[in-house]
Each structure stands twice: as C-alpha cells, then as structure tokens.
C-alpha positions in Angstrom: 0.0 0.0 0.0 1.6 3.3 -1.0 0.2 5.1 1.5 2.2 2.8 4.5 4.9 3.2 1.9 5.4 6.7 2.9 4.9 6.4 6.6 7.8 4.4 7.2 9.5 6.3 4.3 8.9 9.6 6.1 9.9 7.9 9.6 13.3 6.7 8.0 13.9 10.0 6.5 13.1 12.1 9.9 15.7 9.3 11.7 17.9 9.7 8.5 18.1 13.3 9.3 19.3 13.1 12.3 21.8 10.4 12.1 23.1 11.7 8.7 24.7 15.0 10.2 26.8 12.4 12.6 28.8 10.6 10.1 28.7 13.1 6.7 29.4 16.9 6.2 26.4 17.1 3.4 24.9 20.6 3.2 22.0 21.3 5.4 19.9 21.8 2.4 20.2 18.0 2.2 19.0 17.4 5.8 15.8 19.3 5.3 14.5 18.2 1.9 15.1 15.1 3.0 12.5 15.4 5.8 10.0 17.4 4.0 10.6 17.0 0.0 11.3 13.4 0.6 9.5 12.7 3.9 6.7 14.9 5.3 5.4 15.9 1.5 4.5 13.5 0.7 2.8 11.7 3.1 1.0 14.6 3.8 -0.5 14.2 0.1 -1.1 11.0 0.9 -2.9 11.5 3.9 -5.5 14.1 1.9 -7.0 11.3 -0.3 -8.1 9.7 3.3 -9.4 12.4 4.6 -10.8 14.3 2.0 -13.8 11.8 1.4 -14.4 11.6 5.3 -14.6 15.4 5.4 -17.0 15.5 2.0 -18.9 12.2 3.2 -18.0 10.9 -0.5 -16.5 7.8 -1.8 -12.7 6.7 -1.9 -10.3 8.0 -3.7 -9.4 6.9 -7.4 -6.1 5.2 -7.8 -4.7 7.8 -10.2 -5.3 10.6 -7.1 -3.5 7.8 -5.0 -0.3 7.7 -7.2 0.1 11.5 -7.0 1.3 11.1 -3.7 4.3 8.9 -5.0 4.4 11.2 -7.8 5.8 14.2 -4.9 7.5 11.8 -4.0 9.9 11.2 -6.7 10.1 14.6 -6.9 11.3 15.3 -3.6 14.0 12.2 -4.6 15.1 14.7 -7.3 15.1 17.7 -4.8 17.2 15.5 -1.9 19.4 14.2 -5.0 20.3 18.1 -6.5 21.2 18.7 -3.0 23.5 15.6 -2.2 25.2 15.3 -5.4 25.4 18.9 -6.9 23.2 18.1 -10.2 22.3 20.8 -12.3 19.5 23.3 -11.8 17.5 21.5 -14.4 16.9 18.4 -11.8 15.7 21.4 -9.5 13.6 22.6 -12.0 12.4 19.2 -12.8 11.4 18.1 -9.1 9.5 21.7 -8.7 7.2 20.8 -12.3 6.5 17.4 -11.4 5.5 18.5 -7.7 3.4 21.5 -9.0 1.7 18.8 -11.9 0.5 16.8 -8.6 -0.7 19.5 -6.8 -2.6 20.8 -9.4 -4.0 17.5 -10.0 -5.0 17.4 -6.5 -6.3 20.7 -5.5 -8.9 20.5 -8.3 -9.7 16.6 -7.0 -10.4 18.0 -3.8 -12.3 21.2 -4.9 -14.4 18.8 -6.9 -15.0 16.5 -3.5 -16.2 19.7 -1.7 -18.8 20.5 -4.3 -20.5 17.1 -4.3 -20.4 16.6 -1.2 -23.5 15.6 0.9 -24.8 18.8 2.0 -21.9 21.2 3.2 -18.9 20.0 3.5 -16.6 19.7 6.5 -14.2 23.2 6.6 -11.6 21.5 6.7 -11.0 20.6 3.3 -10.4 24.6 2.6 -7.8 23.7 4.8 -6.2 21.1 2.7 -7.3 23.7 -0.4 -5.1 26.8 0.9 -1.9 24.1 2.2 -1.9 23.1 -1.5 -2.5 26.8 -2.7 0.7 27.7 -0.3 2.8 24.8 -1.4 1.8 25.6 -5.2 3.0 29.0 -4.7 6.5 28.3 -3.2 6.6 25.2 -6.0 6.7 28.7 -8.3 9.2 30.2 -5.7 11.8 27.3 -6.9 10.3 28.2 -11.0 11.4 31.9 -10.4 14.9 31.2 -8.7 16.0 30.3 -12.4 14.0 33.5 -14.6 15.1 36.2 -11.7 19.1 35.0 -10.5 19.4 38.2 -8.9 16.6 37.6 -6.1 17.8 33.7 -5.4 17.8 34.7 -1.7 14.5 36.3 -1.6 12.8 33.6 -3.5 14.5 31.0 -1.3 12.8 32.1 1.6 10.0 32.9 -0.1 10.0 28.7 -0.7 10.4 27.8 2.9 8.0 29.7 4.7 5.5 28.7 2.5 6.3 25.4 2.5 6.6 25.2 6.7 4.0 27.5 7.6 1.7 27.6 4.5 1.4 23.8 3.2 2.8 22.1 6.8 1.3 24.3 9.2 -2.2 24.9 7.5 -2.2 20.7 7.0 -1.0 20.5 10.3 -3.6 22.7 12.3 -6.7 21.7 10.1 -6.1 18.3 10.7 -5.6 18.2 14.5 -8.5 20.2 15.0 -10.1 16.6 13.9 -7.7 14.3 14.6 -7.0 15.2 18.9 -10.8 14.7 19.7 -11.0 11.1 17.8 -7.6 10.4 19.8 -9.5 11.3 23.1 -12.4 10.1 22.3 -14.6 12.7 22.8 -16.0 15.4 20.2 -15.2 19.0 20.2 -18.3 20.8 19.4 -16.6 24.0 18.4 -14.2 22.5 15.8 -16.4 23.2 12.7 -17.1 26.4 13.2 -13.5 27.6 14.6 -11.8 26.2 11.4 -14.3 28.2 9.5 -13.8 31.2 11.3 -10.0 31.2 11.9 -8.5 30.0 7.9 -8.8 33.4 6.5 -6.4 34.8 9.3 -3.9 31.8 9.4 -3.5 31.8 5.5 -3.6 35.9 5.8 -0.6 35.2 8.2 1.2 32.7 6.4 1.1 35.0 3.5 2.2 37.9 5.3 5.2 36.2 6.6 6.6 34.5 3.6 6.5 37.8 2.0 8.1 39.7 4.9 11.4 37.1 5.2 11.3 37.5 1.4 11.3 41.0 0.7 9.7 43.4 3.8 10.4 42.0 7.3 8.0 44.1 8.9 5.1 42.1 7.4 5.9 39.1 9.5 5.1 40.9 12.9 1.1 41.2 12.0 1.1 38.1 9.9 2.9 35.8 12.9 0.1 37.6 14.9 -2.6 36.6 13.0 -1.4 33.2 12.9 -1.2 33.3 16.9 -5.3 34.2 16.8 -6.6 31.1 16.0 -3.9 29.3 17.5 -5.0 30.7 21.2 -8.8 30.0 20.3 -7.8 26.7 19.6 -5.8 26.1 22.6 -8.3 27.5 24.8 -10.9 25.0 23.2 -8.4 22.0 24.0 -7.5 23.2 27.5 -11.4 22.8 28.4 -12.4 20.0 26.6 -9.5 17.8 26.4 -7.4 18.8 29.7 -6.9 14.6 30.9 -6.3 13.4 27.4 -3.6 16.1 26.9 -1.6 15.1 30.7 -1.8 11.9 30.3 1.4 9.9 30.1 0.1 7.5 27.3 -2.0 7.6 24.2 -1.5 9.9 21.0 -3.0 12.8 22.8 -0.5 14.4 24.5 1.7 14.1 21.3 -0.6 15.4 19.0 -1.2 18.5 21.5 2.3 18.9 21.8 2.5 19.2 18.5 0.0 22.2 18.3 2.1 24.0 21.5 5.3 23.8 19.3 3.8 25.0 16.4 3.4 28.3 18.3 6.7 28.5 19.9 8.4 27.8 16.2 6.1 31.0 15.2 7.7 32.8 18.1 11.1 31.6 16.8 10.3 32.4 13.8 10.0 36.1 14.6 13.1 36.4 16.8 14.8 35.1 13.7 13.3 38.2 11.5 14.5 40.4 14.7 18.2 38.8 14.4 17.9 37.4 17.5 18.2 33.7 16.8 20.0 31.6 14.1 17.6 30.4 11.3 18.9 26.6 12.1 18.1 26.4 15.5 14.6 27.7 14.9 14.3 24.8 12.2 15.2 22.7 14.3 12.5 23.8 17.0 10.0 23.5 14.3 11.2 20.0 12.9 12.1 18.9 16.4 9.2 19.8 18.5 6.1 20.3 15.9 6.9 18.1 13.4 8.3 15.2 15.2 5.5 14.8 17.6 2.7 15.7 14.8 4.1 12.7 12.7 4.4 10.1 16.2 0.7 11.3 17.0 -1.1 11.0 13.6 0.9 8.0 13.3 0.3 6.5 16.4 -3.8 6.9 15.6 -4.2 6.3 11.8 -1.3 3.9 10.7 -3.3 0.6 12.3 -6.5 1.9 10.4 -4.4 2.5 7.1 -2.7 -1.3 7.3 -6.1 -3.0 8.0 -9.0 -0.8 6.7 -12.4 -1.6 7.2 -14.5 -2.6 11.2 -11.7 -1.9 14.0 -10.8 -4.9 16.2 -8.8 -5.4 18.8 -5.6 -5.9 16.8 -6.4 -1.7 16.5 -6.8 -1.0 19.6 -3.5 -3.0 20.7 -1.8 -1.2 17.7 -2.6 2.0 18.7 -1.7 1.5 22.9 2.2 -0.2 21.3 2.6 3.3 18.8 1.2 5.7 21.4 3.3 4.0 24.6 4.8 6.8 26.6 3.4 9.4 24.2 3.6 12.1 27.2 7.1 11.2 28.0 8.1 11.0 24.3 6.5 14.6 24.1 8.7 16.2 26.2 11.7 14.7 25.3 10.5 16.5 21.8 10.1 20.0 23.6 13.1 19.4 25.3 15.1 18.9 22.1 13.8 21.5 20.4 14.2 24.4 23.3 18.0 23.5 23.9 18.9 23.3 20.3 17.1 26.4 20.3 19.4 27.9 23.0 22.7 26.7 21.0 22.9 23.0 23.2 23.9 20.8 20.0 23.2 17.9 21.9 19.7 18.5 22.0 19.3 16.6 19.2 20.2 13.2 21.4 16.9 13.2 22.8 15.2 14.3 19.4 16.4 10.7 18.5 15.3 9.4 21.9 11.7 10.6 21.7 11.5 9.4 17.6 13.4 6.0 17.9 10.1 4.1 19.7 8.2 5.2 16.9 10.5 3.9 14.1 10.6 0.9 16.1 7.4 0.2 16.7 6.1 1.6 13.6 7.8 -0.9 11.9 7.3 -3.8 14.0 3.3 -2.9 13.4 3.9 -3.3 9.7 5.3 -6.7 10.1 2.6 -7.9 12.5 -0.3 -6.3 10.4 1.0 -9.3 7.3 0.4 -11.8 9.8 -2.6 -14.4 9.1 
C-alpha cells in the first residue's frame, strides 16, 4: 500500500536526518529536503486522499489521485538528489514541475470533492485547499529562482515559509483540530465552526510572513500575529475540553497536543529570527524537532493501524494504537526538550530528538510486520 509506503519512508527519513549529520558533512539543504521534500510531503498528500472523502462524506479516492502522492515523492527524490550530489539546476527545476503537476491534480480533486459533497462540507478541506495553494506558490518560488538570478535569496525564503508555515502548518492545524478529539475520544463541538472562522487569518498570516522574510520584514510581525489568533482559540478550546487526554502519560493525545504547543513556539522563533535574535537553524530545528516530530508520532500513532487493515476496527487496533502511542507524554517532552536546547545553541539536543522518535520507528515498523500476519 503506497500510502504505509510513505509512513515508514517519512519515519526513515526524519531518523535519517538526524543520524546523517553524525557521520557526513552534506549541506544542510540536504537534511531538510530530505525530511519534508522526501519525507513529510508526501505523506501529507497522501494523507488528503483519506481524509478528503471523510470530510466530503464521499466515496474513496481513485487510484490515479492515490499515485500522486508517489508522484511528490519522486520529486522530492530529485530535490534531496540536487542537494547531495550537486546536479544541475534542471533536476531542481524538474522536481519543482513534477510536484506542482500533482498538486494541481490534486487541488482540483479536492475542490471537486467539496462540491459534491452531501450537503456542506466539512471546513476542513479549505484547509487542505489553501496548504496546497501555499505549497503551489513556493513550488513557483523554486520556477522563479531560475527567470530572476538576482533575487535567489529572496525567492529562497520565499520557498520555505510557504512550505513550513503555508502547506505544513495549514495541514497540520486543520487536521488536529479533527484528529485530537478522535484520539481522546470525545467530540469537540466548536471544531467546525472555529476552522471556519480562523482559515482566512492563518492563511492571511502565512502569506504575510513568507512575503516579509522574502522582501519586507515588517510584514511578519502582523502576519505571525494573525497566525497566533486562532492558534489561542484553539488552545483555549483543547485546554477545556480535552485537559486529561492532553496530561496523560500514554496515548496519542499528549503528542498530537504537543504538536499544536510547538507549532506556536516555532512561530515565536520564527519572529526572533526576522529580529536577528536567533540563528535560522536552530529555529528549524524547534520547528522540525518539537512540531513536526511529535505531529508525525501522533497522527501516526492513531491512523497507521487503520491505514494497514481498513475496514471494522478490532482489537488488533486497539493494541496497535496502545504499542505506537506508549509513553506518548514522555516521548512529548523529550521532543520540547530537544527542540528548546537546540534552540538555546545545546547541540546535543538533538540526542533526545532521537530518543523521543526511535520508539516510533521501532514500533512503527514492528506494526507493519505484525499487520502481514494471518
């Protein structure tokens, strides 16, 4: 199944990251396409055709929307290999068109989804809508670093913030507003109308700030503002309704909220950066760290046992789940941890980055092999 294909590709890649800086000198660049281009990318894609018809209330996706997902992904092989190996700009170039064909392909699969959907659909597929608009746009970004030379840097940046903040954090934020209440088991009655409310002022925000690092840094103040809105409505909404679930010391819950907390501390970051006050890596490594780490262990965690056996949930799920999800708490703040000392300039920080993702490449892997067992 391609979709479990890119789980455990995306797994590998985050521990690959990590591991890689230890024993090469490759550039950075190669570090983080290898955990978004070639890891979080596209499973994220991949992770839209499920959702998509749950939030429509339509059928399955086709299998040609299916293979668009491995279609970013050998794309982001092309981006990780430009990096790694020094290929010409053409590969660049080549990676960027092929992603941007997919995208297309999917945006307008999805926009079709919402308009035959059974009565309204869910809001969350705008959503998925403005991450794919975002990632289009810096796709474009990579287009224009070939016609205009002389802004390289500008478009550059211009590529990562929408591609961190636009495609990862819209994803990101729509889908926990869905997926922490079905971890907890209990529904969050404001969810519909909050994602409604809030997308026009975390897109506004996303926009604002990968125009400010790319050309007027004053824009990121009120756009990492208007990000911060919904982001306090939406923690205020979890703190009341979901207060056990999110201490607990088990359970995808905690990790999947901790996700959400970093997500505003790598805004934070992100605006001490514009300021000059803190490197650029070490607030990527908060984000990747912190957010993104304990977003992928959470929504992992929940959804991979559904994704290897679809269909009525047994208790081979529910055992799943308790083995991916063991320790989540713990494993959260081993992920803050890591992210706030590399943050500080502690290199070693990174140790217990690996210590709160190994159990999930461990066990993620030893679910795949026990999910092909008779």
């Amino acid at each position: 199944m391609l979709l479990v294909f890119l789980v455990i590709t995306a797994v590998l890649a985050m521990a690959g990251a990590l591991v890689l800086p230890i024993f090469t000198d490759l550039h950075r660049a190669v570090h983080i396409h290898l955990v978004f281009a070639l890891g979080v990318m596209p499973m994220i894609m991949a992770a839209m055709t499920h959702f998509v018809p749950v939030l429509t209330r339509t059928g399955g996706a086709a299998r040609q929307v299916e293979l668009l997902a491995g279609l970013v992904w050998q794309a982001g092989v092309l981006a990780t290999a430009f990096f790694a190996f020094s290929l010409p700009a053409s590969v660049r170039l080549l990676a960027a068109l092929l992603a941007l064909l997919a995208v297309a392909r999917m945006a307008g699969w999805q926009w079709m989804r919402a308009r035959a959907a059974l009565g309204s659909p869910h809001p969350g597929v705008y959503w998925y809508l403005a991450a794919l608009l975002c990632l289009a746009a810096s796709l474009l970004a990579v287009v224009a670093m070939d016609v205009w030379p002389e802004q390289l840097l500008a478009f550059k940046r211009l590529h990562l913030h929408l591609n961190l903040f636009g495609f990862v954090g819209l994803t990101a934020i729509g889908t926990l507003q869905v997926l922490l209440p079905t971890a907890a088991g209990r529904p969050d009655p404001g969810v519909a109308g909050r994602l409604r409310a809030d997308l026009p002022f975390a897109l506004g925000g996303t926009l604002l700030i990968g125009f400010g690092a790319a050309w007027l840094p004053l824009l990121s103040w009120p756009g990492l503002i208007l990000w911060l809105l919904p982001l306090a409505r939406l923690g205020r909404s979890w703190q009341q309704n979901f207060h056990a679930g999110i201490f607990s010391w088990h359970g995808a819950t905690p990790l999947l909220a901790m996700a959400g907390v970093s997500y505003c501390l790598a805004l934070l970051a992100g605006g001490l950066h514009a300021a000059g006050w803190v490197e650029s890596a070490s607030a990527g490594h908060l984000l990747v760290f912190a957010f993104l780490f304990s977003l992928v262990s959470g929504a992992i965690g929940q959804l991979l046992p559904l994704w290897l056996r679809p269909g009525r949930q047994t208790e081979w799920h529910a055992l799943a789940r308790r083995w991916l999800t063991y320790g989540g708490g713990a494993r959260a703040l081993l992920l803050l941890a890591a992210g706030l000392l590399v943050l500080a300039g502690v290199r070693w920080g990174a140790v217990l980055a690996l210590a709160g993702l190994l159990p999930l490449v461990l066990t993620a892997l030893w679910t795949v092999l026990q999910s092909r067992r008779a």
